[in-house]
LOLO-981319 format. One record per residue (C-alpha): residue number from 1; residue in three letters; chain; x, y, z. Coordinates in steps of 0.05 Angstrom, whole numbers. Example, Ala and Ser with C-alpha at 12.3 -4.5 7.8 and 13.67 -1.06 7.14 Angstrom:
<drenfis>
DRENFI num residu chaine X Y Z
DRENFI 1 ALA A 246 -90 156;
DRENFI 2 SER A 273 -21 143;
</drenfis>
This chain:
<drenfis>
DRENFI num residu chaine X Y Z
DRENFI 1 UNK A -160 881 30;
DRENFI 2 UNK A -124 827 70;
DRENFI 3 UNK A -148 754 85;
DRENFI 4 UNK A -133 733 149;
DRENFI 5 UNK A -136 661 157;
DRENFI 6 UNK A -129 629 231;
DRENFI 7 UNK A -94 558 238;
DRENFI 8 UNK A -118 516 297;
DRENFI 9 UNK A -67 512 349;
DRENFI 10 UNK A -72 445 360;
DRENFI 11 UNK A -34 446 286;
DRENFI 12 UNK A 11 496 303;
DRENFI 13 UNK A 29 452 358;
DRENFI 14 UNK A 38 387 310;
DRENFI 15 UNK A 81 440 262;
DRENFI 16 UNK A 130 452 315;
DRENFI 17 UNK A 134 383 336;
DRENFI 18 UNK A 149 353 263;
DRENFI 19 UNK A 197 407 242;
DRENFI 20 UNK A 242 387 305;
DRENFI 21 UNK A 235 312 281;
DRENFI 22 UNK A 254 334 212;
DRENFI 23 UNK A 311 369 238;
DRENFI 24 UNK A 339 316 274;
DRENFI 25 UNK A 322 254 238;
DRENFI 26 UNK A 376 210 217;
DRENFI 27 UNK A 362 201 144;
DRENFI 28 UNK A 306 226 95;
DRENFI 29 UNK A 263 175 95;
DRENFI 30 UNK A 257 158 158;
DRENFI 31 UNK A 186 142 183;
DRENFI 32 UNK A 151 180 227;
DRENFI 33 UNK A 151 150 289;
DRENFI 34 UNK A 92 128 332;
DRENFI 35 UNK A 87 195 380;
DRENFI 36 UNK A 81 236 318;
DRENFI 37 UNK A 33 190 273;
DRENFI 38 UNK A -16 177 320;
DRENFI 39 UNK A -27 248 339;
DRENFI 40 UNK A -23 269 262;
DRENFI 41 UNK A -79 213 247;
DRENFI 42 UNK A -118 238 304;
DRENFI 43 UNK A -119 316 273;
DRENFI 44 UNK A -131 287 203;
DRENFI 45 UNK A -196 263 221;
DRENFI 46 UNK A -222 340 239;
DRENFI 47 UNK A -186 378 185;
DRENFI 48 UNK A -189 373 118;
DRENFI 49 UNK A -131 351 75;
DRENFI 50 UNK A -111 408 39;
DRENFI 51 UNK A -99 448 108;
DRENFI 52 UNK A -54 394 135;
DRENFI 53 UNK A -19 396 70;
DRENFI 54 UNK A -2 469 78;
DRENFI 55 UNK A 8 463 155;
DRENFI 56 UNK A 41 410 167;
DRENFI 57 UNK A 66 383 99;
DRENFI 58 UNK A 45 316 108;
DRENFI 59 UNK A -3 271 58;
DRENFI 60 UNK A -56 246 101;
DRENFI 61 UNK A -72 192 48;
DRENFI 62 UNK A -14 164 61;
DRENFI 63 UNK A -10 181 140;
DRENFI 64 UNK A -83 137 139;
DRENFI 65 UNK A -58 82 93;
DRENFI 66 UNK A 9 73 131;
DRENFI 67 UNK A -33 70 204;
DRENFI 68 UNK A -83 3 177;
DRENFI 69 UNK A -60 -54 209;
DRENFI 70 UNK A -26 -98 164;
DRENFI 71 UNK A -48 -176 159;
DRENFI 72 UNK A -2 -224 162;
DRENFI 73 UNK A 5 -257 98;
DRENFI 74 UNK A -48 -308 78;
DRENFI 75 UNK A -17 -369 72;
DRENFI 76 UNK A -32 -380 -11;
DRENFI 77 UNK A -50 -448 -27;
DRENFI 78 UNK A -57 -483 -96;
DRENFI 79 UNK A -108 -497 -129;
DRENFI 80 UNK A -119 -581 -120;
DRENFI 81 UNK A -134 -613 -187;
DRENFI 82 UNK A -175 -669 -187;
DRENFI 83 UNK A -152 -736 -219;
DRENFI 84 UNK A -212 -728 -274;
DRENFI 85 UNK A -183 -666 -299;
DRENFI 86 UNK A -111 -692 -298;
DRENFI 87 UNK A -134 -752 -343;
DRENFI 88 UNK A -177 -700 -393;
DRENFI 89 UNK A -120 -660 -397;
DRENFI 90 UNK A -70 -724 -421;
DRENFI 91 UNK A -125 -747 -473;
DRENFI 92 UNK A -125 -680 -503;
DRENFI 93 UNK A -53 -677 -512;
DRENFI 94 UNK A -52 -744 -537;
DRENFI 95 UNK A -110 -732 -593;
DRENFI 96 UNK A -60 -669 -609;
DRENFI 97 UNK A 3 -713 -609;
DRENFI 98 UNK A -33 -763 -653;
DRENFI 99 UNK A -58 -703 -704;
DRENFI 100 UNK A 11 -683 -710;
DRENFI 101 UNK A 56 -702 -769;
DRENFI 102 UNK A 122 -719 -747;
DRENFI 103 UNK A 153 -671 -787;
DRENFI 104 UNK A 192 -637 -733;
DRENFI 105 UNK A 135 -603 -692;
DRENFI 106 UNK A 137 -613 -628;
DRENFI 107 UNK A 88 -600 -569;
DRENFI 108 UNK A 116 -585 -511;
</drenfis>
């Protein structure tokens, strides 16, 4: 007994399509350019992954994760400290610094 299995042409289609870009592609890892990846997003919304694996050898994990729009980079600011926790933090030291016999240990 034989299973038949049909593939959509739509994916057939794509196949074609990204085989001639992997022929032709200056290095390995290139990216996949923009007339490729949107169409390849747009198909990974109606099949399921493990067909576009087999069809088209892509990951769409990383097809979807690669196609978010990246935020620029939040600007990260310290953390202020306030004048009252400066001055706790010299007292402690000093009570330590005080505690300390001289005998060559040093707090740095």
């Amino acid at each position: 007994m034989k299973i038949e299995t049909t593939i959509p042409a739509e994916l057939l289609d794509l196949k074609a399509r990204l085989e001639g870009w992997r022929a032709n592609r200056k290095f390995l890892r290139q990216p996949l350019p923009a007339e490729l990846r949107q169409p390849a997003s747009a198909v990974s919304r109606r099949y399921s992954g493990s067909l576009l694996r087999s069809v088209l050898k892509i990951d769409p994990w990383r097809l979807n994760r690669s196609m978010a729009k990246k935020s620029p980079r939040a600007v990260v600011r310290k953390k202020q400290v306030s004048l009252k926790g400066v001055a706790l933090l010299f007292t402690c030291r000093m009570a330590l610094v005080a505690r300390v016999p001289r005998a060559g240990l040093r707090l740095n």
